[in-house]
N, C-alpha and C positions, 0 to 999 in steps of 0.2 A: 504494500500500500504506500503509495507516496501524497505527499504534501503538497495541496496547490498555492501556489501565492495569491496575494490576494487580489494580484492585480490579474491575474489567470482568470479566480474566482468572477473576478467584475465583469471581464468577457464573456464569460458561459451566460452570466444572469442577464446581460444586456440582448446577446444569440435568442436565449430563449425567449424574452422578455418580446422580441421583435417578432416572432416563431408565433405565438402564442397571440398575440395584438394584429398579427396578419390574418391569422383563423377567425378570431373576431369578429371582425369587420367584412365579413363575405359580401360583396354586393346585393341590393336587395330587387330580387326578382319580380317583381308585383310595378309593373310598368306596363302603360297603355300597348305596346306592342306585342309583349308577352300575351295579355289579353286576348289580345284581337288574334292570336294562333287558335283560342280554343275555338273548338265545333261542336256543336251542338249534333247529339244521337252519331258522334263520331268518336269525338274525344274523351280518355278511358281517364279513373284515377291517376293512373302512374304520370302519363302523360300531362295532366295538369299540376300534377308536383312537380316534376320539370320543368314547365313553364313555370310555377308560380313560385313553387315550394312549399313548405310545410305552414297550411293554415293554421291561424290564431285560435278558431273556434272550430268545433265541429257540430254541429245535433243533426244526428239521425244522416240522412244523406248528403246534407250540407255543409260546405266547405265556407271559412268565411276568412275572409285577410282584412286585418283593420289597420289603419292607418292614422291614428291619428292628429300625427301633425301636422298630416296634408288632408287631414277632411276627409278623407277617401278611404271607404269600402268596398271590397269585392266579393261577389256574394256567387258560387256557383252548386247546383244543386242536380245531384246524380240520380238517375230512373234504376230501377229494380237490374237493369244488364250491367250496372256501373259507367256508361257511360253518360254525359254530360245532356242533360233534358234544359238546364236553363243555365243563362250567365246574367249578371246583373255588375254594373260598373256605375259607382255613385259616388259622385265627386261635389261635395260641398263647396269649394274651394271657387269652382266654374260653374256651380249647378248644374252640373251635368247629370243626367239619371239614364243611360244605355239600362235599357231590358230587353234581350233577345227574346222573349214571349211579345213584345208590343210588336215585332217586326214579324208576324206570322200573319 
């Protein structure tokens, strides 16, 4: 077993310290583009975790990502195959309210 210095020590904790602060801060997937990929009675579970990522809420078949210090929820709700029966994109911010059921 050997002795680190402390000025060693300080590098390892700074390495990690940057290692660790990059994981962190993962970009956040919940942008109007990523969105506008899902489809409706096309697009599965998995497939909208990739696009979005791991929703805030769940109940029952719905997916919800909150956002709130842009105002903005997204709200998408899976049919009994798993995939994707409604999207809903609600943005306080622009008032915007997208409900792919209004466009049927």
């Amino acid at each position: 077993m050997t002795k680190l210095s402390a000025k060693r020590i300080g590098s390892v904790v700074a390495v990690a310290a940057m290692f660790v602060g990059g994981c962190a801060s993962t970009p956040d997937r919940v942008m109007r583009q990523n969105y506008t990929q899902i489809r409706e009675n096309a697009s599965t579970r998995a497939e909208v975790g990739s696009l979005l990522g791991t929703p805030e809420h769940t109940i029952g078949d719905t997916w919800m990502y909150t956002r709130p210090e842009q105002h903005l929820t997204v709200i998408i709700d899976f049919g009994a195959n798993g995939e994707v029966v409604r999207k809903q994109w609600v943005d306080g911010e622009t008032g915007t309210w997208d409900d792919s059921s209004d466009q049927q």
